[in-house]
MARDREN-84909 format. One record per residue (C-alpha): chain; residue number from 1; residue in three letters; x negated, y, z. Coordinates in pm, 1 decimal, padded with zeros to 6 digits. Layout:
// residues N
   kette    nr   rest       east      north         up
       A   NUM    ALA          X          Y          Z
...
//
This chain:
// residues 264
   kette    nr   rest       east      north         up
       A     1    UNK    00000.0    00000.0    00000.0
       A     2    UNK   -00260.5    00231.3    00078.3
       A     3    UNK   -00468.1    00139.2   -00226.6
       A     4    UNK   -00146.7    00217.6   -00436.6
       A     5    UNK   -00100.2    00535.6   -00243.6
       A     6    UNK   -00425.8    00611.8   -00353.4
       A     7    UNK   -00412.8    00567.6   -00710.9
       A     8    UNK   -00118.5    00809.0   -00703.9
       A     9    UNK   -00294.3    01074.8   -00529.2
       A    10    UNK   -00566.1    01041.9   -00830.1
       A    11    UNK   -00325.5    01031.3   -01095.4
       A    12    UNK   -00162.7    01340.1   -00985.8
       A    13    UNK   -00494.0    01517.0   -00902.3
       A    14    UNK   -00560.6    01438.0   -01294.4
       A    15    UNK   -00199.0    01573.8   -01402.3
       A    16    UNK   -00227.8    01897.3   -01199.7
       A    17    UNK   -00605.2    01938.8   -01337.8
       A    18    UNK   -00422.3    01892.0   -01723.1
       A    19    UNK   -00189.6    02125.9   -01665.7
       A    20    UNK   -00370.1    02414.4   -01543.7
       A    21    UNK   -00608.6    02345.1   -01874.6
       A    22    UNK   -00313.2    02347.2   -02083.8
       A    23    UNK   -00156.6    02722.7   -01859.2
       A    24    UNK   -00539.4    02807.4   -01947.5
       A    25    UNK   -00619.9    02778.4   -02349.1
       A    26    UNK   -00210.9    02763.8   -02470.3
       A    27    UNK   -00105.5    03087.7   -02268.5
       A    28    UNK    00049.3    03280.3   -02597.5
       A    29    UNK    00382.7    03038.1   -02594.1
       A    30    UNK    00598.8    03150.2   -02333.9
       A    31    UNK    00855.1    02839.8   -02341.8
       A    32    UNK    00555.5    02600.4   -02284.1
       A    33    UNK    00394.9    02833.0   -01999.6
       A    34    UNK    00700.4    02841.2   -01820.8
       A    35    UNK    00757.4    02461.2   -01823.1
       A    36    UNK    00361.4    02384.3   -01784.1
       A    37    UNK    00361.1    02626.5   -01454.3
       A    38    UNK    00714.8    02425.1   -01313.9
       A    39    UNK    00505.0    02058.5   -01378.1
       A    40    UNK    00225.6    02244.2   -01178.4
       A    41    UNK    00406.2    02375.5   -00939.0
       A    42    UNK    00579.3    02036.5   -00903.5
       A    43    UNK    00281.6    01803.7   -00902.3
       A    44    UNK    00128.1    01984.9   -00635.4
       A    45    UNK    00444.9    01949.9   -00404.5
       A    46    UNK    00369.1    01554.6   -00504.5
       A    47    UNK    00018.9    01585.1   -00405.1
       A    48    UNK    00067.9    01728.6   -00096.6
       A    49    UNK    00369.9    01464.9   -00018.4
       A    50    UNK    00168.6    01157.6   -00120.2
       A    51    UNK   -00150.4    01282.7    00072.3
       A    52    UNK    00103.5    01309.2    00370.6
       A    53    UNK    00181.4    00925.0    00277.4
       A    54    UNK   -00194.7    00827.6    00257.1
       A    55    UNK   -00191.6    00991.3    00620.7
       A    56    UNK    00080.4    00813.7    00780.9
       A    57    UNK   -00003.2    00462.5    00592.8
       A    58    UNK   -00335.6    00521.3    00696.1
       A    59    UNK   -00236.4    00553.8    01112.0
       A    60    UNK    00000.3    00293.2    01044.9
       A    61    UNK   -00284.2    00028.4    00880.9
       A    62    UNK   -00531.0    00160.1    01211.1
       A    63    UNK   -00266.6    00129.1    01510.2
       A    64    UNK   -00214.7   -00276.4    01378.7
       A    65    UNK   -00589.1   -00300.5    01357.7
       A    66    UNK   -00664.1   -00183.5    01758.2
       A    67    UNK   -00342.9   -00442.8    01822.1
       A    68    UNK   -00498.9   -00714.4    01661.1
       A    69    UNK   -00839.6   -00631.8    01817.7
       A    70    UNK   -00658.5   -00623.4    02194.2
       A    71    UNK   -00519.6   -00925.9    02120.1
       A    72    UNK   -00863.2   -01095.5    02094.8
       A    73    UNK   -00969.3   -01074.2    02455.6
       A    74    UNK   -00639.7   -01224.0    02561.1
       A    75    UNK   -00655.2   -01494.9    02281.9
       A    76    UNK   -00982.4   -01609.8    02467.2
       A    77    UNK   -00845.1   -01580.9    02874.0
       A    78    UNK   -00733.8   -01923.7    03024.0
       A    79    UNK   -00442.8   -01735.0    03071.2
       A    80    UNK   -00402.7   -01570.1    02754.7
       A    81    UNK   -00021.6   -01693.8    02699.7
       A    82    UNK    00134.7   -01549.3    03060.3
       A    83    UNK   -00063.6   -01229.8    03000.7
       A    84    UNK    00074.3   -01154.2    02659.8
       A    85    UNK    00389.9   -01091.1    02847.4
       A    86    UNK    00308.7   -00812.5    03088.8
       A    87    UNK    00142.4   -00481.5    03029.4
       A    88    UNK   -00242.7   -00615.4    02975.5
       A    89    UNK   -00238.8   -00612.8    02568.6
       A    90    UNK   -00049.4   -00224.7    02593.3
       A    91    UNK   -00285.5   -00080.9    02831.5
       A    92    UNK   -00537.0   -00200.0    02604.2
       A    93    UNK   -00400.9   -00089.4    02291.6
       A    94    UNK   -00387.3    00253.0    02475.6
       A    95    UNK   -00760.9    00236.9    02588.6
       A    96    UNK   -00885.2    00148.0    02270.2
       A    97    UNK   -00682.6    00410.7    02096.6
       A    98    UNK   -00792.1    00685.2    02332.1
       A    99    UNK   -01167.7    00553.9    02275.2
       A   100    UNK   -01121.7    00539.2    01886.2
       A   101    UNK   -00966.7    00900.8    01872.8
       A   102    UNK   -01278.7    01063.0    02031.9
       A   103    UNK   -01453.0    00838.9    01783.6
       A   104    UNK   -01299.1    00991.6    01507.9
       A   105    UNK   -01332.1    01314.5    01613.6
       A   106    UNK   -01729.9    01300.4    01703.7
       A   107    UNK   -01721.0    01148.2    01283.4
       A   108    UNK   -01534.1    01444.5    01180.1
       A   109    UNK   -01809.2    01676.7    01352.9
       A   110    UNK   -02106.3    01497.3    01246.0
       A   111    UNK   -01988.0    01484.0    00899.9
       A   112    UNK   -01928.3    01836.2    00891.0
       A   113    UNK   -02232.6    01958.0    01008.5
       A   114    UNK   -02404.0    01717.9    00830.3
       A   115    UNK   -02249.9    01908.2    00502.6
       A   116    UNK   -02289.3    02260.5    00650.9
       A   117    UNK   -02694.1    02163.8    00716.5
       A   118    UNK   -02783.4    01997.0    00347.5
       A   119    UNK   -02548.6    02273.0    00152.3
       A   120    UNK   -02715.9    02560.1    00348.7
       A   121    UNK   -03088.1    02411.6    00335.5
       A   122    UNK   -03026.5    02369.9   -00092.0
       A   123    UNK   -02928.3    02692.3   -00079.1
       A   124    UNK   -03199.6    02828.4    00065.5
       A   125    UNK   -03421.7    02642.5   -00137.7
       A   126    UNK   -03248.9    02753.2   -00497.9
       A   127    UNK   -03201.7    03139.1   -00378.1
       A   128    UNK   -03610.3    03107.4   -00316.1
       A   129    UNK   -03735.4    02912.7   -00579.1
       A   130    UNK   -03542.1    03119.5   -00894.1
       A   131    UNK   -03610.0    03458.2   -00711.8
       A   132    UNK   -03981.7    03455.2   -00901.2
       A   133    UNK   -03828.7    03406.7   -01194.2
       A   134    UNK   -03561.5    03621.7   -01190.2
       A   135    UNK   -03783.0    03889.7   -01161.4
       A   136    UNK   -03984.1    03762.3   -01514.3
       A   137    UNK   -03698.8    03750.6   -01620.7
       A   138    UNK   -03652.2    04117.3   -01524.1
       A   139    UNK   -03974.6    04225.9   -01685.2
       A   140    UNK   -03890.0    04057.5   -02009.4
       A   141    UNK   -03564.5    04174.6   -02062.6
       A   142    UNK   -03579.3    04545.5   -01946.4
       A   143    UNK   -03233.6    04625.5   -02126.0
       A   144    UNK   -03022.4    04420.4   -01901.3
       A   145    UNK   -02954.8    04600.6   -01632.3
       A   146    UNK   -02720.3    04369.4   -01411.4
       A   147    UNK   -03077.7    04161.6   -01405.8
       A   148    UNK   -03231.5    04421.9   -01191.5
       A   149    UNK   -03014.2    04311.5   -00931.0
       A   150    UNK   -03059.9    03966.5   -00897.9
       A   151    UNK   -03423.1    03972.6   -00773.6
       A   152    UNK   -03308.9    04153.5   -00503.3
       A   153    UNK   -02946.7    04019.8   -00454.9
       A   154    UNK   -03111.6    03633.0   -00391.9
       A   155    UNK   -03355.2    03674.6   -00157.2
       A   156    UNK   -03109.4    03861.8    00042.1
       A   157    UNK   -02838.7    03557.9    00051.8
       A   158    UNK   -03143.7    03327.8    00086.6
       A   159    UNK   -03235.1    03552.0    00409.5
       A   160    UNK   -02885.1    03504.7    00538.4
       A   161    UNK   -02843.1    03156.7    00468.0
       A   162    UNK   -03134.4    03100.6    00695.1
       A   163    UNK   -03058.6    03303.1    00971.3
       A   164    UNK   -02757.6    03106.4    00967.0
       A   165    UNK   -02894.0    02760.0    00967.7
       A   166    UNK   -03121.8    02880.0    01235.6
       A   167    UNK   -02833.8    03058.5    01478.3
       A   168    UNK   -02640.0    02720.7    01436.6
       A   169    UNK   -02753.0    02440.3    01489.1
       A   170    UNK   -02635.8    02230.7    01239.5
       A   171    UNK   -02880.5    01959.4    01243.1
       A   172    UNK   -02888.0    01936.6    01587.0
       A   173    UNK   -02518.7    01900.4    01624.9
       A   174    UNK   -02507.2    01639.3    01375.6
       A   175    UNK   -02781.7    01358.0    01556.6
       A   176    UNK   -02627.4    01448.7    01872.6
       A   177    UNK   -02247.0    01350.0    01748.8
       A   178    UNK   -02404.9    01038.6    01530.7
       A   179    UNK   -02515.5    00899.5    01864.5
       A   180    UNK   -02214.1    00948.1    02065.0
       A   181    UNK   -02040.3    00739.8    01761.9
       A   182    UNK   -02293.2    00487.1    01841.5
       A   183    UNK   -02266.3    00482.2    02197.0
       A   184    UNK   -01846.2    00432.3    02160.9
       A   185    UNK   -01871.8    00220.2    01902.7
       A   186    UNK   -02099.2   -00021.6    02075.1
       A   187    UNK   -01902.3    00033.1    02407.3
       A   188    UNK   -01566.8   -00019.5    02211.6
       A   189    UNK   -01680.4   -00376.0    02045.9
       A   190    UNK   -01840.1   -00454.5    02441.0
       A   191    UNK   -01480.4   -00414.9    02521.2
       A   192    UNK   -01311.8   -00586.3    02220.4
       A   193    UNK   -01520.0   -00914.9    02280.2
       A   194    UNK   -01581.5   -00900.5    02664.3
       A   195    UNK   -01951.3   -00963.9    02632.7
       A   196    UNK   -02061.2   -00799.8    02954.4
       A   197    UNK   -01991.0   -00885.0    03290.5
       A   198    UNK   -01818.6   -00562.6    03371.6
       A   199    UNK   -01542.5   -00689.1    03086.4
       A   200    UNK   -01584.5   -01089.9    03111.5
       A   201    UNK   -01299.0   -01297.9    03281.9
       A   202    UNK   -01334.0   -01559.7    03058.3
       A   203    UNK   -01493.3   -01788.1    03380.3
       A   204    UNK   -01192.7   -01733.6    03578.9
       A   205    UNK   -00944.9   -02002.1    03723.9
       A   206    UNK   -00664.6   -01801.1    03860.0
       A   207    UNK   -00407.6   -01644.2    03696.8
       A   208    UNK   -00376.9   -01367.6    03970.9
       A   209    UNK   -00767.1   -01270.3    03987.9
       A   210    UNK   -00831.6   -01302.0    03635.1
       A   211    UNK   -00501.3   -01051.8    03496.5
       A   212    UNK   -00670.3   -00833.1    03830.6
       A   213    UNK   -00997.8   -00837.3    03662.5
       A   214    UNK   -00842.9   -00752.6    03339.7
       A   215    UNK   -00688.0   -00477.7    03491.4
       A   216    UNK   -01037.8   -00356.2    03611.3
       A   217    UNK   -01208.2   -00417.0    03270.4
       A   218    UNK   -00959.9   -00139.9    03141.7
       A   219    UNK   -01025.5    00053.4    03392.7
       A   220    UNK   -01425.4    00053.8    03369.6
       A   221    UNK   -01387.2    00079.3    02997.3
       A   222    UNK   -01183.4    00400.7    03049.3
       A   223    UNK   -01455.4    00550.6    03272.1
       A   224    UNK   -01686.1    00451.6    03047.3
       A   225    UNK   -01588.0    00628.8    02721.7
       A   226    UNK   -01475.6    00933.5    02964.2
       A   227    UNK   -01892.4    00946.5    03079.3
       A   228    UNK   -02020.6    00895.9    02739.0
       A   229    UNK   -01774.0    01205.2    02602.4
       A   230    UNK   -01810.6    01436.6    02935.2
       A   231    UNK   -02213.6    01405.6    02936.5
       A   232    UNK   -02206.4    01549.1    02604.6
       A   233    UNK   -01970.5    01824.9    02708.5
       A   234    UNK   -02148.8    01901.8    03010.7
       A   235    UNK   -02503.1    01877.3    02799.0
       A   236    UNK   -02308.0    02167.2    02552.9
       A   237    UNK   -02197.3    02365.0    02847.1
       A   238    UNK   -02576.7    02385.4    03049.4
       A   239    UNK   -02667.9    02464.6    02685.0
       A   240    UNK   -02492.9    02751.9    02639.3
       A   241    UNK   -02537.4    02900.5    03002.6
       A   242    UNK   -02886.4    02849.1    02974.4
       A   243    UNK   -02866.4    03022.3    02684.4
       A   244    UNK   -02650.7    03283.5    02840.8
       A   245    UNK   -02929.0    03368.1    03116.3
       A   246    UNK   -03228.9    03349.6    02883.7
       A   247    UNK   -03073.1    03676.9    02664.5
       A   248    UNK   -03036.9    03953.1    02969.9
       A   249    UNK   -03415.2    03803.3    03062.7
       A   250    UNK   -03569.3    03890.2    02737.9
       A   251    UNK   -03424.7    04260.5    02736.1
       A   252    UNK   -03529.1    04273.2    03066.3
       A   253    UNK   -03873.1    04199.9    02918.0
       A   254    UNK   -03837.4    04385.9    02593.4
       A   255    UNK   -03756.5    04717.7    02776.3
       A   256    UNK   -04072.2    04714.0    03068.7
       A   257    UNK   -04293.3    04618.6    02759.0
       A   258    UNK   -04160.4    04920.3    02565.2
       A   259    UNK   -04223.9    05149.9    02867.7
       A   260    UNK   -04561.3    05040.8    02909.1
       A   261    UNK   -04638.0    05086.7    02580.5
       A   262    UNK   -04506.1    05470.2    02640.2
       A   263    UNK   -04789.3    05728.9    02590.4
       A   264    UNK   -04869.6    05849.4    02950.6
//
């Protein structure tokens, strides 16, 4: 379904790309502009409907995967039948949710500022490498003047761009929310499969102790994920105060060096 979904979204990314050709080099008939610009206007109301589809297939297809993967630890319990009846496999379904949306997010920022980092840094590089020949360029054709500009217009932007990579720290932010992935991903599959003994009842006789100690496992796992994400937000926070208490420090400097440097 989702593959299907898919193919849809492509094929009407291809029709709306058509017809905005077609409004582009056929603009002098005014019957066929006025019926190209309704199929536009329609196919993108599509688009945006079907990408809403992909969305809510998508959820759908991931909340049966985290049931299927709770139901693995119980599938593997002495017990496993009784404790498909109570609230074990929910609670779990719950945990690994919570866990998976902070993994998601943590993807979404990495990615990001993964992007931001290699766009800027090409940037950067093209603004500096064409700026000597721009200004050949220049030189050779002195009649042009919009090409007086541009030797002066790209070093500028490739000035910027820097400051800008260097104020934010793209690269930075980008290992730091890979590894918190990799830390909840590796805590998530500890949790799917029970491999530690924080999360293993597997050696457990009784049905009361062992649905206790699943209880627990959920429990730990919870606290778990919730240290992994709050170090990181508590690492951001010290960050920025430090940062905070460096900046009155240096104009604290800046100022007594400019006053001794104040003919007497």
């Amino acid at each position: 379904m989702l593959l299907f979904l898919k193919l849809i979204d492509y094929l009407l990314a291809a029709v709306f790309i058509g017809a905005a050709v077609i409004i582009y080099f056929d603009s002098s008939n005014q019957q066929y502009l006025i019926v190209e610009t309704g199929a536009l206007a329609f196919t993108f109301f599509l688009f945006l409907l079907n990408r809403k589809s992909i969305e809510n297939a998508r959820k759908k297809a991931h909340k049966t995967e985290i049931e299927e993967k709770a139901e693995i630890y119980t599938s593997l319990l002495t017990h496993g039948n009784s404790l498909e009846n109570n609230t074990i496999i929910p609670a779990r379904v719950k945990a690994l949710e919570y866990c998976q949306e902070l993994i998601n997010d943590y993807k979404t920022t990495r990615n990001l500022a993964r992007s931001f980092y290699y766009v800027l840094q090409i940037a950067t590089v093209i603004l500096s490498g064409i700026t000597p020949i721009l200004v050949l360029v220049d030189k050779l054709e002195a009649g042009q003047n919009w090409l007086k500009w541009l030797p002066v217009i790209c070093p500028a932007l490739a000035s910027i761009i820097a400051s800008i990579v260097t104020s934010f720290p793209f690269q930075k932010n980008a290992v730091v929310a890979n590894t918190i992935v990799e830390l909840l991903e590796a805590e998530q599959e500890k949790f799917i499969l029970g491999i530690t003994p924080a999360y293993r009842c597997y050696d457990i006789v009784e049905e009361t102790e062992q649905q206790q100690r699943v209880s627990q496992a959920v429990e730990l796992f919870i606290n778990q994920v919730n240290n992994i994400h709050l170090q990181q937000v508590k690492q951001a926070t010290e960050q920025q105060e430090e940062k905070n208490k460096i900046t009155p420090s240096q104009e604290e400097s800046m100022s007594e060096k400019a006053k001794t440097e104040q003919p007497a």
